[in-house]
C-alpha positions in Angstrom: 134.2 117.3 91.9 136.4 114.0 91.3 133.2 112.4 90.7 132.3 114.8 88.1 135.3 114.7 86.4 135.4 110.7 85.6 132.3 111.1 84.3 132.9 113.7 81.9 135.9 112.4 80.8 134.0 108.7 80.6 131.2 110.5 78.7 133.0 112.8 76.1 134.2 110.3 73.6 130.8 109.0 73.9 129.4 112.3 73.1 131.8 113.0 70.2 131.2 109.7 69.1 127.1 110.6 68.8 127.3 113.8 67.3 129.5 112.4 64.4 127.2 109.4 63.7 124.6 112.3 63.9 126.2 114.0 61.3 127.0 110.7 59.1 123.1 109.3 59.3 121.9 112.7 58.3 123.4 111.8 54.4 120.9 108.6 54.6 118.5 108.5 51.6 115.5 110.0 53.0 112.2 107.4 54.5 115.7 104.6 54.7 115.8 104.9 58.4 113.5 103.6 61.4 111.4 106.2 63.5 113.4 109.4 65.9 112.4 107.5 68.5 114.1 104.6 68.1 117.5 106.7 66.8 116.7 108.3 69.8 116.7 105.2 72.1 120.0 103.9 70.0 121.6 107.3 71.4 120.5 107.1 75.0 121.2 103.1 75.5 124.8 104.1 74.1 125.1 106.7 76.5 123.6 104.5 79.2 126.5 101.7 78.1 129.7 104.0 78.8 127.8 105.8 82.1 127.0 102.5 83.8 130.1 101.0 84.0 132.3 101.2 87.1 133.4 105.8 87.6 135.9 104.2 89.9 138.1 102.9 87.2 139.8 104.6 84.4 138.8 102.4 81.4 139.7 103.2 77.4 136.9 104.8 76.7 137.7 105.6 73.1 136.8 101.7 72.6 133.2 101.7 72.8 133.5 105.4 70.9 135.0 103.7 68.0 131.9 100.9 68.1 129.4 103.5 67.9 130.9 105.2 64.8 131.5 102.3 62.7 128.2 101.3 63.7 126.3 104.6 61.9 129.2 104.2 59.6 127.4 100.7 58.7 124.1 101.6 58.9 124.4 104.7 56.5 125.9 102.5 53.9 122.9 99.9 54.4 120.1 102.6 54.3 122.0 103.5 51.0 121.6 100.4 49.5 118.8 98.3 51.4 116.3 100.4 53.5 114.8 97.1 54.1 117.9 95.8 55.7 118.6 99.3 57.4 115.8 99.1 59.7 116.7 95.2 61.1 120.1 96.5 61.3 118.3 99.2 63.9 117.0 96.6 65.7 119.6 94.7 66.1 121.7 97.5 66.9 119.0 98.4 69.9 119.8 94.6 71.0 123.4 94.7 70.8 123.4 97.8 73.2 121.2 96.4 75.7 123.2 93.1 75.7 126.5 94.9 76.6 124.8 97.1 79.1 123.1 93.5 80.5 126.9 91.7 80.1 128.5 94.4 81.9 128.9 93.3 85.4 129.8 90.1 83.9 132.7 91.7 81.8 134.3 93.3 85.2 134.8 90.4 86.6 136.1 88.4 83.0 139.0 86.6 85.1 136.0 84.0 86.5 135.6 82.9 83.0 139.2 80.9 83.2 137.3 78.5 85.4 134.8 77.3 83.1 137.2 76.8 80.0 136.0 73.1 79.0 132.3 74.9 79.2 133.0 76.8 76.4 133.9 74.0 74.1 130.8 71.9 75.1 129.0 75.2 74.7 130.5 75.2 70.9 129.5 72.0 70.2 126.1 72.1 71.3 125.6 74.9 69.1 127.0 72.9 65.8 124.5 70.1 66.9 121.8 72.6 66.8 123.4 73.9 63.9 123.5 70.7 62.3 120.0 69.7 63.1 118.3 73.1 63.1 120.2 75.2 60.7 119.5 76.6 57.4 122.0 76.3 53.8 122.3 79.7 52.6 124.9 79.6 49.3 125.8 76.3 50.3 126.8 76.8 53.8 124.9 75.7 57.1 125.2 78.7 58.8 121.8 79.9 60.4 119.4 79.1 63.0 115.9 80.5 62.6 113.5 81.3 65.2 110.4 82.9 64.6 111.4 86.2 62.4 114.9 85.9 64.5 117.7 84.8 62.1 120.8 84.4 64.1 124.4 82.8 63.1 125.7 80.7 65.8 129.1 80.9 64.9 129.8 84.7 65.7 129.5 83.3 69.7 131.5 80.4 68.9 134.4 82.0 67.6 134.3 84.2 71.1 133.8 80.6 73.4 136.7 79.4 71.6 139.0 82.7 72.8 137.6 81.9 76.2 138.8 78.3 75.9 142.3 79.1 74.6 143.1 81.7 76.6 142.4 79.6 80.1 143.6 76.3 78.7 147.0 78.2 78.3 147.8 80.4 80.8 148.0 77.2 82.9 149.9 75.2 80.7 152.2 77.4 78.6 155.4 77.1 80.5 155.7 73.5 80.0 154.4 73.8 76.1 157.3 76.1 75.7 159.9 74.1 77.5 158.7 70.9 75.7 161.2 69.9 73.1 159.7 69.7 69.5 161.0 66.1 68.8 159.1 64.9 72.0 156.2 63.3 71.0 154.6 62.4 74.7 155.6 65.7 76.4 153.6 67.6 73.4 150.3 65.2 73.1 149.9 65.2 76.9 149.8 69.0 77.1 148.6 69.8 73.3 146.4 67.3 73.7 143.3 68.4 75.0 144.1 71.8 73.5 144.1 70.2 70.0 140.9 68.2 71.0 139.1 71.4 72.0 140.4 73.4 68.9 140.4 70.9 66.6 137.0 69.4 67.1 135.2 73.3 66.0 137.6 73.1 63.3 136.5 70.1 62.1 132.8 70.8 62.0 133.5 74.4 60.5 135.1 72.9 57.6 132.2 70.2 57.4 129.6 73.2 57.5 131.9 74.5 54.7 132.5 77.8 56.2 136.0 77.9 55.6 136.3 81.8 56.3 135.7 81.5 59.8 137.3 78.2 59.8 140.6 80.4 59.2 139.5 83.0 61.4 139.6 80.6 64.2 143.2 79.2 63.1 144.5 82.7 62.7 143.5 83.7 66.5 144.5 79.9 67.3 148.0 80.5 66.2 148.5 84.1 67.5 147.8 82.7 71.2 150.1 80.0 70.7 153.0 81.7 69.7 152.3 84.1 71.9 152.0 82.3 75.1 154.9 80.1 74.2 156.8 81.3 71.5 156.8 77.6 69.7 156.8 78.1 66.1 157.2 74.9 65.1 153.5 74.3 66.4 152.1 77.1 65.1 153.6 76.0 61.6 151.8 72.4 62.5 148.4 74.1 63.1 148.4 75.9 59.4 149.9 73.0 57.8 146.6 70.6 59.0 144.3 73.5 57.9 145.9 73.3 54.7 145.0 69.9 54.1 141.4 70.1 56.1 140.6 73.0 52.6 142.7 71.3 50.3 140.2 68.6 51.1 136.8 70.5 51.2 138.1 72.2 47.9 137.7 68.8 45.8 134.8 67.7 48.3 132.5 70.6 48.1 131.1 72.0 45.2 130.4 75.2 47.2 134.3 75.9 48.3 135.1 74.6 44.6 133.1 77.2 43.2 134.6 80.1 45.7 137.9 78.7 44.5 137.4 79.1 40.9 135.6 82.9 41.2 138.4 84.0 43.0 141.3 82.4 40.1 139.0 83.5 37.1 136.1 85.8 38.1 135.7 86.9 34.4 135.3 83.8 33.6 131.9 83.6 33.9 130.8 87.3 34.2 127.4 86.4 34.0 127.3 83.4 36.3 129.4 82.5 39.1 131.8 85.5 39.0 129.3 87.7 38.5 129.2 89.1 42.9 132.8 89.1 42.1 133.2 90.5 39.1 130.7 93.6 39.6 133.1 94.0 43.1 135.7 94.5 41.5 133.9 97.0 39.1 133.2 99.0 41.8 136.5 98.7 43.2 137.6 100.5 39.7 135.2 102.8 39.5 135.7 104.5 43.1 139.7 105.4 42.0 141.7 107.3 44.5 138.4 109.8 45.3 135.8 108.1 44.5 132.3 108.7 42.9 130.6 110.4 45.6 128.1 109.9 48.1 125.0 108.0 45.9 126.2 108.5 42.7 128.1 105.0 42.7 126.1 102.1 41.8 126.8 99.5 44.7 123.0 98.0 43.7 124.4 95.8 40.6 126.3 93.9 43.6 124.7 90.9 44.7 124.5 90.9 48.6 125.8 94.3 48.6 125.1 94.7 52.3 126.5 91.7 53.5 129.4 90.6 51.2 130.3 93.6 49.5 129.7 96.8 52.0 133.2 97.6 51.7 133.5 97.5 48.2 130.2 99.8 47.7 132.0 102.4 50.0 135.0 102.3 48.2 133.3 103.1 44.8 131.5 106.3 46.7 134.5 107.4 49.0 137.2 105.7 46.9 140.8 104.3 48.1 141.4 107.6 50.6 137.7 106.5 52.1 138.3 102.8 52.5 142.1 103.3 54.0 140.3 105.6 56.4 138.0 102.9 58.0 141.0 100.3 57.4 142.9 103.1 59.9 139.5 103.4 61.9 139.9 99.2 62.5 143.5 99.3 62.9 143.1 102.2 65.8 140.7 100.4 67.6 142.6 96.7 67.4 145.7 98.4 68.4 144.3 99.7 71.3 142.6 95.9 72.4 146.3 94.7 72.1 147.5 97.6 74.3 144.7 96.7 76.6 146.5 93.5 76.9 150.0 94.1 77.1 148.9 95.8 80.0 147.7 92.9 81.8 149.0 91.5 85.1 148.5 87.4 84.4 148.9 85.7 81.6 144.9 84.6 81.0 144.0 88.4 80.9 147.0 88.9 78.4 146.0 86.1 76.4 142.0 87.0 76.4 142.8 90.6 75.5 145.2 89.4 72.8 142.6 86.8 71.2 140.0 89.4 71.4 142.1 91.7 69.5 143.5 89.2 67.0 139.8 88.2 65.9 138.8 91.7 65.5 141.6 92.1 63.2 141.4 89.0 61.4 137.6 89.2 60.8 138.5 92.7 58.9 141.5 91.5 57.3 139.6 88.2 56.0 136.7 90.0 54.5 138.7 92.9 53.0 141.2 90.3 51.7 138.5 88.4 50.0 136.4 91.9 48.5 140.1 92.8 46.7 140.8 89.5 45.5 144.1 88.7 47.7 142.4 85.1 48.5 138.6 83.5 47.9 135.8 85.8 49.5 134.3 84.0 52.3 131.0 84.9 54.2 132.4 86.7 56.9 131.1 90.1 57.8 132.7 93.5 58.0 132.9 94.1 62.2 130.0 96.7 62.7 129.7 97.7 59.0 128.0 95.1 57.0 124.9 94.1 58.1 124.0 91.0 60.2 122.6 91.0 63.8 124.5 87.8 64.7 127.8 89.8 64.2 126.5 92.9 65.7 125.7 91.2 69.1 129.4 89.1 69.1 131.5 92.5 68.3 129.3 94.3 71.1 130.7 91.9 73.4 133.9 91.5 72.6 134.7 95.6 72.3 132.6 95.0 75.7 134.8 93.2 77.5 138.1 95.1 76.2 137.0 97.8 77.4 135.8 96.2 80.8 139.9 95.0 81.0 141.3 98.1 80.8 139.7 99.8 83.4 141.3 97.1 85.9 144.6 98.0 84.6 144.0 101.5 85.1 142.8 101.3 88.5 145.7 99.1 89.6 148.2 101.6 87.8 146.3 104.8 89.4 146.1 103.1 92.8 
């Protein structure tokens, strides 16, 4: 009877989950979606996902709910406006799944990644090398690796390696980074050092592949596990000040960030040109108002790369402001549990994982919304789940993955 009762209650949200997205793919323009059989298989490997992990544990099962959701969420809105798009975005999705159901043992037992930190960073910088030797310029920006038919963006793993990293590196060496004075020089670079070194050295070639946005999404998590593992400001304040002058740089070395500079000061400027992604955004934007235009009566198709760049602004002209404040809410509900998740944590490296985890979750969203409404240049980050892009799909699998994994140890120690 106990038995059955975990897994109902680990199934439910699950279940709820599927019978919205249900609901939500049913409003897909019709012949814009893949075979029943492979929505079918999408349903059961999700259902397979939550009913595999550990029943002994009590885990936040509203996390992987939440995934599922945002995911037919994403793929309605891509069927809507690329059916080509909408069927990879299938696949990928069938991938995803069956690489967190694959990864799951692996995310029980997350705590043995703290003894492989330095592995992540080589592992990051073997896949710039291969990046660098292998990859393809799309808009100006090295970001893809092809293989075969298989397009994938190294960089969505990397920004997880470098959580890995960070996370390890300081839950060993936080107390003395926070009991190091500011004005001393030899106490910082001996235990800043190789963290620096480690950072640093991806930030370096992310700004030299001119992908600035994730670039920043990396300093943003870089500086929330900083300050909070050892409440230093002043170092945190450091870190921002040196990205300032890494895209100060780029921005008069790179025609590319040049040109994402001057579309975000002036999009109007050249309507019909450069500011022309932007400009027809923002159109959109308009358009939508407070209720929007309704479901396929908008016209997200006069956005270039509507499906990658711009999925948030082609819901927002459909659904309007209430619609896009609902999936902001829908974000901020699921990062706000991730950072529950890890002030829940025993030891500092599980706090500071969980809390990186979260923080890129949230950054990623607030980066790419920021960029659509014009608070600061658009960069080619993706919308978690939403927009389309396997490479994405397959990183926030895994990290929701092992969030989720983490809570259920906290549960079982606080049940037990």
């Amino acid at each position: 009877m106990a038995t059955l009762t975990l897994v109902s209650r680990r199934v439910l949200p699950m279940v709820a989950a599927l019978l919205v997205s249900a609901m939500m793919l049913r409003f897909a323009p019709p012949q814009t979606l893949g075979p029943p059989w492979l929505l079918g298989a999408l349903a059961a490997l999700a259902l397979a996902w939550v009913v595999l992990a550990p029943m002994q544990t009590k885990r936040d099962d509203v996390l992987p709910a939440l995934a599922i959701v945002l995911c037919a969420l994403g793929l309605t809105l891509v069927a809507r406006v690329s059916p080509q798009l909408a069927l990879k975005q299938q696949w990928w999705l069938l991938v995803s799944l069956a690489i967190a159901i694959a990864a799951g043992p692996a995310c029980t037992n997350v705590r043995r990644l703290a003894s492989y930190k330095y592995l992540w960073v080589l592992g990051s910088l073997i896949l710039f090398v291969l990046l660098v030797v292998f990859g393809q310029e799309v808009n100006g920006a090295k970001l893809w690796i092809t293989i075969g038919p298989v397009h994938y963006e190294p960089i969505e793993l990397i920004k997880i390696f470098i959580v890995f990293f960070l996370a390890a590196y300081l839950a060993e060496t936080a107390d003395v980074i926070a009991a190091a004075r500011p004005w001393s020089l030899r106490a910082n670079l001996k235990y800043l050092g190789p963290l620096f070194i480690g950072w640093g050295a991806s930030m370096a070639i992310l700004v030299l592949q001119r992908d600035l946005g994730m670039a920043a999404l990396l300093l943003a998590t870089f500086a929330t596990l900083l300050y909070v593992a050892t409440r230093r400001i002043d170092i945190v304040v450091f870190g921002m000040a040196v990205f300032a002058i890494a895209a100060f740089w780029a921005m008069h070395h790179f025609p590319y960030v040049q040109t994402r500079v001057a579309v975000w000061l002036d999009p109007f400027s050249s309507p019909l040109g450069a500011g022309y992604q932007s400009s027809q955004g923002y159109y959109a934007l308009a358009a939508g108002g407070l209720f929007g235009t309704g479901y396929r009566l908008g016209h997200p198709g006069f956005i270039p790369d509507v499906a990658t760049d711009y999925i948030y602004a082609a819901f927002s002209e459909e659904f309007g402001w209430i619609g896009a404040v609902v999936i902001l809410t829908t974000f901020l509900g699921m990062v706000r549990r991730m950072l529950a998740v890890a002030m829940e944590q025993p030891d500092l490296y599980a706090k500071l994982l969980a809390t990186g985890l979260g923080a890129t979750m949230g950054f990623q969203v607030f980066i790419i919304v920021g960029g659509v409404i014009g608070v600061f240049p658009l960069t080619g980050i993706t919308l978690p789940f939403i927009s389309y892009g396997g490479s994405s799909l397959v990183a926030n699998f895994l990290l929701v993955s092992l969030v989720w994994a983490m809570s259920g140890r906290v549960a079982a120690r606080r049940n037990a």
